[in-house]
C-alpha atoms as one frame of an Amber mdcrd trajectory, in Angstrom:
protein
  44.741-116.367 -35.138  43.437-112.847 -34.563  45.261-110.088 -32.982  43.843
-107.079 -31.127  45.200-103.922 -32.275  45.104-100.847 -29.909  45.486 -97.111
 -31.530  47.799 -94.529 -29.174  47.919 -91.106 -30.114  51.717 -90.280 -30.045
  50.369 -86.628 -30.050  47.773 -86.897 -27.385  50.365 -88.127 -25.512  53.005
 -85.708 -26.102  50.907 -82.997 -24.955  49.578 -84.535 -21.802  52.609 -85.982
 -20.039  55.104 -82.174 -20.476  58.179 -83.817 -22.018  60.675 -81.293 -23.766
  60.541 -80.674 -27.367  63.776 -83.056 -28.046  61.836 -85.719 -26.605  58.676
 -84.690 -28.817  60.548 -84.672 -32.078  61.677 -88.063 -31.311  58.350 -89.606
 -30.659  56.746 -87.870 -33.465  59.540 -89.207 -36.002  59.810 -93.013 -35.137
  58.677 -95.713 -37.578  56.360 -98.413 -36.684  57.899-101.559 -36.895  55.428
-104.680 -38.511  55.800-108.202 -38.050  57.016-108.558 -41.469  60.008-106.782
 -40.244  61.188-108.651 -37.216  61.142-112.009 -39.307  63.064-110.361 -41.680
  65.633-109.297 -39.384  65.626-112.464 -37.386  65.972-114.747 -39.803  69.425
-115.038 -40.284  69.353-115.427 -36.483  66.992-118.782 -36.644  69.130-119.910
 -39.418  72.470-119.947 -37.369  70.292-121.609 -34.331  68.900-124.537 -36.730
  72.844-124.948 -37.781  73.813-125.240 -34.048  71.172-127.740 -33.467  72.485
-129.833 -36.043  75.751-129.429 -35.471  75.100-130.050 -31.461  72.966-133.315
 -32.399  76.419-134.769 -34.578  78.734-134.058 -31.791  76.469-135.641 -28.804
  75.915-138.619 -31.657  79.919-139.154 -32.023  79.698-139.200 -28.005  77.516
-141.897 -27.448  79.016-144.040 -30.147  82.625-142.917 -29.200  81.765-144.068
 -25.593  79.667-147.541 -26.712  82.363-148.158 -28.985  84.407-148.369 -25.397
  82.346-151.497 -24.558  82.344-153.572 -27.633
């Protein structure tokens, strides 16, 4: 799969739109964050949802056979 990548000059920026100098420091100091990152940091999240699948699938198996177990 290829992704475009576009280039925005945080600088450029800065200096064309007038926003105060807090605001300009805090641009000019944030990190990019990569891919790489997010799956790292949602990964423990997927791994609770594949748990809850599984757990989900057990229970709504014990249902049906709790409730065909009603008409044996």
């Amino acid at each position: 799969m290829i992704m475009a990548t576009i280039t925005f000059d945080t600088h450029k920026f800065v200096r064309k739109e007038g926003l105060t100098e807090a605001m300009r420091a805090a641009i000019e100091e944030s990190e990019l964050v990569t891919k790489k990152d997010l799956q790292i940091e949602l990964a423990p999240i997927k791994a609770d949802l594949n748990l809850l699948k599984w757990m989900m699938g057990a229970l709504i198996a014990l249902a049906i056979a709790n409730f065909s177990k009603q008409f044996l």
